[in-house]
C-alpha positions in Angstrom: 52.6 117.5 54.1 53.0 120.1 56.7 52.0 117.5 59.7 55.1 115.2 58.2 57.6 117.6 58.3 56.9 118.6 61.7 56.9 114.8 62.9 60.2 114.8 61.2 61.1 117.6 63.0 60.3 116.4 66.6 62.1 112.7 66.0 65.2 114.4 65.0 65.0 116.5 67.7 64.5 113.4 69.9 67.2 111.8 67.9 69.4 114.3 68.5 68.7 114.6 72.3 69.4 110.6 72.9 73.0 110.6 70.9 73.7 113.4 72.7 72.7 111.9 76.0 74.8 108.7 75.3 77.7 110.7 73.9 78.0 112.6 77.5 77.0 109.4 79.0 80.3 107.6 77.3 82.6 110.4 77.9 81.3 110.7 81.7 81.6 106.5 81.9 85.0 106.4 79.5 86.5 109.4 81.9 85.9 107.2 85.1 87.4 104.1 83.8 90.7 105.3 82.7 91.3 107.2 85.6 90.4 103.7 87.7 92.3 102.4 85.2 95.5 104.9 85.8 94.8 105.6 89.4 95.4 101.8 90.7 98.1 100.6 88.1 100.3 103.6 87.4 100.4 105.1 90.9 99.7 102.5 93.8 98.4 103.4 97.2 101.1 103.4 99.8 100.2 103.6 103.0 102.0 105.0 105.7 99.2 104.9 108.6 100.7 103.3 111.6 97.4 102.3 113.4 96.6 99.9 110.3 100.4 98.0 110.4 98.4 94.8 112.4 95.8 94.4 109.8 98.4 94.8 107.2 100.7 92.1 108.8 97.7 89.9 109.1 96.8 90.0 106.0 99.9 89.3 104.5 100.5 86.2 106.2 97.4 84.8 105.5 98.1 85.5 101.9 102.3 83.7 102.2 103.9 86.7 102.2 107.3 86.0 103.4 106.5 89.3 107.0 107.2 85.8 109.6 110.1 87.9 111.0 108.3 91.2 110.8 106.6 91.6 115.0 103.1 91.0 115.2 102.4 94.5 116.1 104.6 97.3 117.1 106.4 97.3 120.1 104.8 99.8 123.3 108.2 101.0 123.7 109.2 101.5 120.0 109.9 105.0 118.4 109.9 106.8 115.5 107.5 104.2 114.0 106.9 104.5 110.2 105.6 102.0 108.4 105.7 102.1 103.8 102.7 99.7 102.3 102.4 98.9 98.5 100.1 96.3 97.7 100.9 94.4 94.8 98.6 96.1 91.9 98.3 94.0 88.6 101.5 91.8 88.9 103.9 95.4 89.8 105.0 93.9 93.2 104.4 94.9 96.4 107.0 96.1 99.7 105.8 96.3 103.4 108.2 98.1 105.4 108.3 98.7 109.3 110.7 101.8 110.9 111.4 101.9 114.5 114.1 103.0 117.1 114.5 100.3 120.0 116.5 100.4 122.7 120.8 100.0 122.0 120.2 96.8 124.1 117.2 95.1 122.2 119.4 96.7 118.7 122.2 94.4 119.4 120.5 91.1 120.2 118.2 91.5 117.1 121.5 92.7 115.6 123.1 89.2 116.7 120.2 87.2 116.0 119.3 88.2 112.8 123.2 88.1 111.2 123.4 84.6 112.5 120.5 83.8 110.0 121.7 85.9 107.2 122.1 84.7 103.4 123.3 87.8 102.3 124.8 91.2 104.4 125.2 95.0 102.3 126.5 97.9 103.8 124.2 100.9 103.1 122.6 101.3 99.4 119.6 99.9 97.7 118.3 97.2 95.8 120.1 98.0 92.6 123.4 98.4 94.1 123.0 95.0 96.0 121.5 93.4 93.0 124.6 93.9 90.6 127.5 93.4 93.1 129.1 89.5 92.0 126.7 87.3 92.8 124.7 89.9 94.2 120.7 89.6 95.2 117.7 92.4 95.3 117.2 93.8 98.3 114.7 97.0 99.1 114.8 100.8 98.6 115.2 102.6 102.1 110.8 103.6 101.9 111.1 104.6 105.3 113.2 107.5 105.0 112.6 110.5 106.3 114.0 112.2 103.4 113.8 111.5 99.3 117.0 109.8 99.6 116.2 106.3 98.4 119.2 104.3 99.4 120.3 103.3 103.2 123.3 105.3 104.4 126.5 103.0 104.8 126.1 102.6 108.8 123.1 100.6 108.3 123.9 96.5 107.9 121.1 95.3 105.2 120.5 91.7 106.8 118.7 89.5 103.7 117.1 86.4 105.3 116.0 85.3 101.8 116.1 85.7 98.2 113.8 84.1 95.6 115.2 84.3 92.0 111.4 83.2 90.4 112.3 84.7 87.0 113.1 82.8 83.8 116.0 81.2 82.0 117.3 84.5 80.8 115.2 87.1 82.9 116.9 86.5 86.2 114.9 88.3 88.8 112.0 89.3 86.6 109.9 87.5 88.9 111.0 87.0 93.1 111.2 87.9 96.4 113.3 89.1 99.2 113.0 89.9 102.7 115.5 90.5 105.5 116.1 93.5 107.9 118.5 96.8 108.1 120.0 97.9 111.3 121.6 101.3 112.1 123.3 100.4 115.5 124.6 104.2 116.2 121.1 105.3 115.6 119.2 101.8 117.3 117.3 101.8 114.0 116.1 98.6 112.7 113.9 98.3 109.3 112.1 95.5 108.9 111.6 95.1 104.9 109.7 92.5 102.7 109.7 93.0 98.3 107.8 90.8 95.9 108.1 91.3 92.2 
């Protein structure tokens, strides 16, 4: 009887060690997943590394993301680069945005070139105040600013190229895009923006 008991003992003991051993296993495993879970839906990426703005632009065209208008890398003489990169992470949209300071020449012929293509012009503001003037369109936020201000200041002309309502019957603008550029001619700041939602 006593050589019983004490097998009993020694498989409980074993027992006990395995469930435990799964338990911290499953808590260790469960841990990791929700934070992958929360770190890449609830709080995207965005980058703001300049040297990685050609492999970004690169990639986005090869995946027909309206950036056409966007340069293919940044100009040798620009300034003040920054660059604002959200991937789109589980259907939440995505924006690519480019900062730079040209010269007050090369500001007003893209100035003139881009508001002879223009759907839509905005003085200062962001998406939302865009979005509900009359027959109004989304635009961007201002990701690029130096400050937390989110919305452009009123000497910037938001130039939209394009405007995708992809939503449906009764969700206008769930679902779309938008793409275009804002230029600060007393600053010769030009933004070059792209949103997908």
């Amino acid at each position: 009887m006593y050589p019983t008991l004490t097998k009993r003992s020694h498989f409980v003991k074993i027992a006990m060690i395995v469930l435990f051993s799964l338990g911290s296993l499953g808590v260790v495993g469960g841990s990791f997943l929700l934070k992958k879970a929360f770190s890449s839906s609830n709080f995207p990426e965005i980058v703001t590394d300049t040297s990685r703005y050609v492999a970004i632009h690169n990639e986005l065209i090869a995946h027909g993301y309206q950036v056409k208008h966007f340069p293919n890398k940044i100009p040798q003489d620009a300034q003040d680069v920054d660059i604002a990169y959200s991937p789109d992470v589980l259907k939440g949209g995505s924006f690519f945005q480019l900062r730079l300071k040209e010269s007050p020449e090369k500001i007003k012929q893209l100035l003139s070139q881009y508001k002879s293509v223009a759907k839509y012009e905005y003085r200062g503001g962001n998406t939302n105040d865009h979005a509900n003037q009359p027959n109004g369109v989304p635009t961007t936020f201002f990701y690029t600013s130096k400050t937390s201000v989110d919305s452009f200041p009123p000497s910037y002309e938001i130039l939209v190229l394009d405007a995708q309502d992809q939503g449906k019957p009764g969700f206008k603008w769930n679902h779309g895009y938008s793409y275009g550029v804002a230029i600060d001619s007393s600053t010769s700041d030009i933004v070059y923006w792209s949103e997908q939602w």
